[in-house]
C-alpha positions as CSV (number, residue, x, y, z in Angstrom):
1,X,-56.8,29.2,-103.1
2,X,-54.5,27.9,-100.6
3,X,-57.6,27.5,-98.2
4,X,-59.5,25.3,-100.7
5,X,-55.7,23.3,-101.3
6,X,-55.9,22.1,-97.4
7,X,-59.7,21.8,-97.2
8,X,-59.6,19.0,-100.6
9,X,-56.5,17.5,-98.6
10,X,-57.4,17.2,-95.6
11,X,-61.2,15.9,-96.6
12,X,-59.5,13.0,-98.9
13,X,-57.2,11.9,-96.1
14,X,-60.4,11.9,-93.8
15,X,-62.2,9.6,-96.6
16,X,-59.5,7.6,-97.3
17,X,-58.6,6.5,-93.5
18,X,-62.4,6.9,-92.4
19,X,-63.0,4.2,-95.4
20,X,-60.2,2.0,-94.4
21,X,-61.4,2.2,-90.6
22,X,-65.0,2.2,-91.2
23,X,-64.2,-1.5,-93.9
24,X,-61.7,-3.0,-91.6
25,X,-61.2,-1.7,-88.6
26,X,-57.3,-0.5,-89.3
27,X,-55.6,2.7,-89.9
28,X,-52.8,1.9,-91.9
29,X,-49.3,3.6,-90.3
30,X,-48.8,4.5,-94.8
31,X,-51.8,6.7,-94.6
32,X,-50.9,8.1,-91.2
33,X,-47.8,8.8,-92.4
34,X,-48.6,10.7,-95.9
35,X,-51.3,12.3,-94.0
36,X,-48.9,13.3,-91.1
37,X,-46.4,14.7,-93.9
38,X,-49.5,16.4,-96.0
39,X,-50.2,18.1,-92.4
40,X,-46.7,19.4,-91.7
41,X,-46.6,21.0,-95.0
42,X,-49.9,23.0,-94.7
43,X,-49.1,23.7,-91.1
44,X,-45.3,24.6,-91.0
45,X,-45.4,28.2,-90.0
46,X,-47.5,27.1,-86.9
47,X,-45.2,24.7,-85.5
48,X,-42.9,26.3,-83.1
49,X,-43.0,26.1,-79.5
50,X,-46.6,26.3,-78.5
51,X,-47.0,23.1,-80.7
52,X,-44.1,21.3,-79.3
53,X,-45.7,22.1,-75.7
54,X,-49.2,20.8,-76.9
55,X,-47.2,17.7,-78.9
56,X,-45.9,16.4,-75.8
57,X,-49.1,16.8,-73.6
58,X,-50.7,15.1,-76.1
59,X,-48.3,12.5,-76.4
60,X,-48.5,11.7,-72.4
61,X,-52.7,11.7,-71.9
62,X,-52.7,9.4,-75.2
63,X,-49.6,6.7,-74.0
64,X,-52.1,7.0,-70.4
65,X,-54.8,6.3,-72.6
66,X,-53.5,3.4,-74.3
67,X,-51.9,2.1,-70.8
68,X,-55.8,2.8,-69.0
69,X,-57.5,1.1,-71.6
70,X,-54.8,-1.7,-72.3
71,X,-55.3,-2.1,-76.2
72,X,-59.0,-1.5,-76.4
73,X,-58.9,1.8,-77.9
74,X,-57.4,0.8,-81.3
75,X,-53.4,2.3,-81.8
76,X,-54.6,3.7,-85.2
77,X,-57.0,5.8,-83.6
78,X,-54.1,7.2,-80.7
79,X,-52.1,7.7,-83.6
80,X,-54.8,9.9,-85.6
81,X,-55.2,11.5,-82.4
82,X,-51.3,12.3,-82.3
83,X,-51.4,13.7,-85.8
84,X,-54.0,16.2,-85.2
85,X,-52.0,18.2,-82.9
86,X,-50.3,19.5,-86.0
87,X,-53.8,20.7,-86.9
88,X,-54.9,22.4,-83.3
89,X,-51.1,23.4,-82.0
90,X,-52.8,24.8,-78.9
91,X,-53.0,22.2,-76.2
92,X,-56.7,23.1,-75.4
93,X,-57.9,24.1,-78.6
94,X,-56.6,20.3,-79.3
95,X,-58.2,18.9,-76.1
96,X,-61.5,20.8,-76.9
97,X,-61.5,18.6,-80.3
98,X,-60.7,15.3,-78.5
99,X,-63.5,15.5,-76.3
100,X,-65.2,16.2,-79.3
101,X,-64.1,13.5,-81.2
102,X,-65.4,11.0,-77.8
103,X,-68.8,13.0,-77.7
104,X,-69.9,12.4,-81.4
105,X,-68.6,8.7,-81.3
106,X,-70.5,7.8,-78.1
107,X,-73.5,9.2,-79.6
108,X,-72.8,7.3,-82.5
109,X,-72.0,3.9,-80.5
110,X,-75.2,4.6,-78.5
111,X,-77.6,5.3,-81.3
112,X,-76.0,2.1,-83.3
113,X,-77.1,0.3,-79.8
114,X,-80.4,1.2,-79.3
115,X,-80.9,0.5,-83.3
116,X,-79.4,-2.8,-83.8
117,X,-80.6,-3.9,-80.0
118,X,-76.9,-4.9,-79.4
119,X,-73.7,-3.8,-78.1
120,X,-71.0,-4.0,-80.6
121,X,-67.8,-2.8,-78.6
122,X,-65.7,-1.9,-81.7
123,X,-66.6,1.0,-83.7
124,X,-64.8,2.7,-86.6
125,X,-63.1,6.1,-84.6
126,X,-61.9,7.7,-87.4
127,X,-64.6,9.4,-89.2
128,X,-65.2,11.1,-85.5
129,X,-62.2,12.0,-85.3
130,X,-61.6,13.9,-88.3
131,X,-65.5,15.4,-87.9
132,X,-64.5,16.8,-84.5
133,X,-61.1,18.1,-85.6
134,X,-62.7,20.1,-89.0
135,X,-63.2,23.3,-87.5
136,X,-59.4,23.6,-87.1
137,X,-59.0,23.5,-90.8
């Protein structure tokens, strides 16, 4: 029962900020944050040191990220990222997901390309995000 709890949850946070990103582009810090608390809830008895290790590896290659790509990458989607270490404590398990999460959107970006026959340099991150990061549910 629990399992089916934190499947629903975390399926209606990915609708409701996939909707919001995928509509306008943003990632609002309120649904971070309720999804952020939803998260630590579900996860508690996982969040010891190995995640506080993984937390703050994460934390550096996504502040590199954001400094790298100066603002292109949108913060709502470094945030996301940040959250999701509460979902994968284990620093690779959690890298394994990013890279993920950049795979499925640049098939995405590329297929939207060859489709439309332009290059549109924003896309909506989210929904790849959360698709990469299911299997740790």
């Amino acid at each position: 029962m629990f399992e089916v709890f934190t499947q629903i949850g975390y399926l209606t946070f990915a609708l409701i900020i996939s909707k919001s990103d995928i509509t306008r582009r943003i990632i609002s810090n309120k649904s971070l944050l309720f999804f952020a608390i939803f998260s630590v809830l579900l996860n508690i008895k996982f969040l010891g040191l190995t995640f506080l290790i993984s937390f703050s590896l994460a934390t550096c290659l996504l502040i590199a990220i954001h400094i790298i790509f100066s603002g292109r990458i949108g913060s709502g989607d470094l945030k996301l990222f940040w959250v999701m270490t509460i979902w994968s404590p284990v620093f690779l398990e959690w890298l394994v997901f990013f890279a993920w999460a950049w795979i499925l959107g640049g098939i995405f970006s590329i297929a939207s390309s060859l489709y439309s026959r332009r290059f549109s340099a924003s896309i909506p991150f989210a929904p790849f995000i959360f698709l990469a990061f299911l299997a740790s549910i």
